[in-house]
C-alpha positions in Angstrom: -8.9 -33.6 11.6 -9.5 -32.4 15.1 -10.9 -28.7 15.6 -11.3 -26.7 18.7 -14.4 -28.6 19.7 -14.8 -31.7 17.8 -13.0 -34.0 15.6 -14.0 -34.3 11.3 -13.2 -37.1 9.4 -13.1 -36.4 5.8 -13.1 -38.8 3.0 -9.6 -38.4 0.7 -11.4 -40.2 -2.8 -12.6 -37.7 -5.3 -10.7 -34.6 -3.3 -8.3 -32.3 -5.1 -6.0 -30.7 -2.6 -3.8 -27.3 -3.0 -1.6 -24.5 -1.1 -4.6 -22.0 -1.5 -4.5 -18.0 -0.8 -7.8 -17.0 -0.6 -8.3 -12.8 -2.7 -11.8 -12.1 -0.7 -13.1 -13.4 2.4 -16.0 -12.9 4.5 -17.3 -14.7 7.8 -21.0 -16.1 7.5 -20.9 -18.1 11.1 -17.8 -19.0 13.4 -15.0 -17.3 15.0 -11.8 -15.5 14.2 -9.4 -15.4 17.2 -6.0 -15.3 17.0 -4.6 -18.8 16.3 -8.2 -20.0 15.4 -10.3 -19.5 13.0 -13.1 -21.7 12.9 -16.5 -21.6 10.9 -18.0 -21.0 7.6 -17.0 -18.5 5.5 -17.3 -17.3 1.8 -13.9 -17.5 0.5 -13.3 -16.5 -3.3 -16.9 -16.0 -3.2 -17.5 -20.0 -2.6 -19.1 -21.0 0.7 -15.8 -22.6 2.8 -15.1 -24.5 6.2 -12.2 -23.1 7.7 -10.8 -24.9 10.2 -7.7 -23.0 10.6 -5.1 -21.3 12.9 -4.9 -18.3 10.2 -7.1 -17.4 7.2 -5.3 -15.8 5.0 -3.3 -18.9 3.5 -3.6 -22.8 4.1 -4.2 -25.9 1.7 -7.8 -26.1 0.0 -9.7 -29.2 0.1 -12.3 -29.4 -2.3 -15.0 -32.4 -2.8 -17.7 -33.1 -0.5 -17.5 -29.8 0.7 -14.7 -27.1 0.7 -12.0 -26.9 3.5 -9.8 -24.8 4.3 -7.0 -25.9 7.0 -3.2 -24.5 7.9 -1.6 -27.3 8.5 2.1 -26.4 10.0 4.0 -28.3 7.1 1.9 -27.5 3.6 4.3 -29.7 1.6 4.4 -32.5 3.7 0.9 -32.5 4.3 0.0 -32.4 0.6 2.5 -35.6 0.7 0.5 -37.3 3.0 -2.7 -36.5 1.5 -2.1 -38.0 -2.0 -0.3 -40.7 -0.3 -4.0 -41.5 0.9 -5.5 -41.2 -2.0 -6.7 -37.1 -2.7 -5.6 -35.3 -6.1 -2.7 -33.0 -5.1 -2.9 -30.0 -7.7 0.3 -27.6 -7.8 
């Protein structure tokens, strides 16, 4: 996964994946520009990395760590994750 600044890697085993749309959300570090939103934030009251071009709706990645990311293609990305190996959950 590449971000604004750097690139992530993030192991698939163990992670449950799913099109997420987060009720509450508040920023704790990062920035919120338009077409990036970067940085922690408690989403759903849960402590979250977004690395996201909007907040508001994207797939949720949860096992080490919680991620949120909007990929362009939801439903093929969800393909290609549990292709790899992470738990899709509809």
């Amino acid at each position: 996964m590449t971000t604004l600044l750097s690139r992530r890697r993030l192991p698939l085993a163990g992670v449950r994946a799913r099109v997420h749309r987060p009720l509450l959300g508040a920023r704790l570090s990062g920035v919120a520009i338009p077409g990036h939103v970067v940085g922690s934030w408690l989403l759903d009251t849960m402590a979250t990395t977004v690395l996201a071009s909007v907040r508001d709706t994207g797939v949720l990645l949860e096992g080490e760590g919680r991620f949120l990311v909007s990929p362009q293609d939801p439903e093929t990305f969800l393909t290609a994750l549990a292709s790899a190996g992470a738990t899709v959950v509809t």
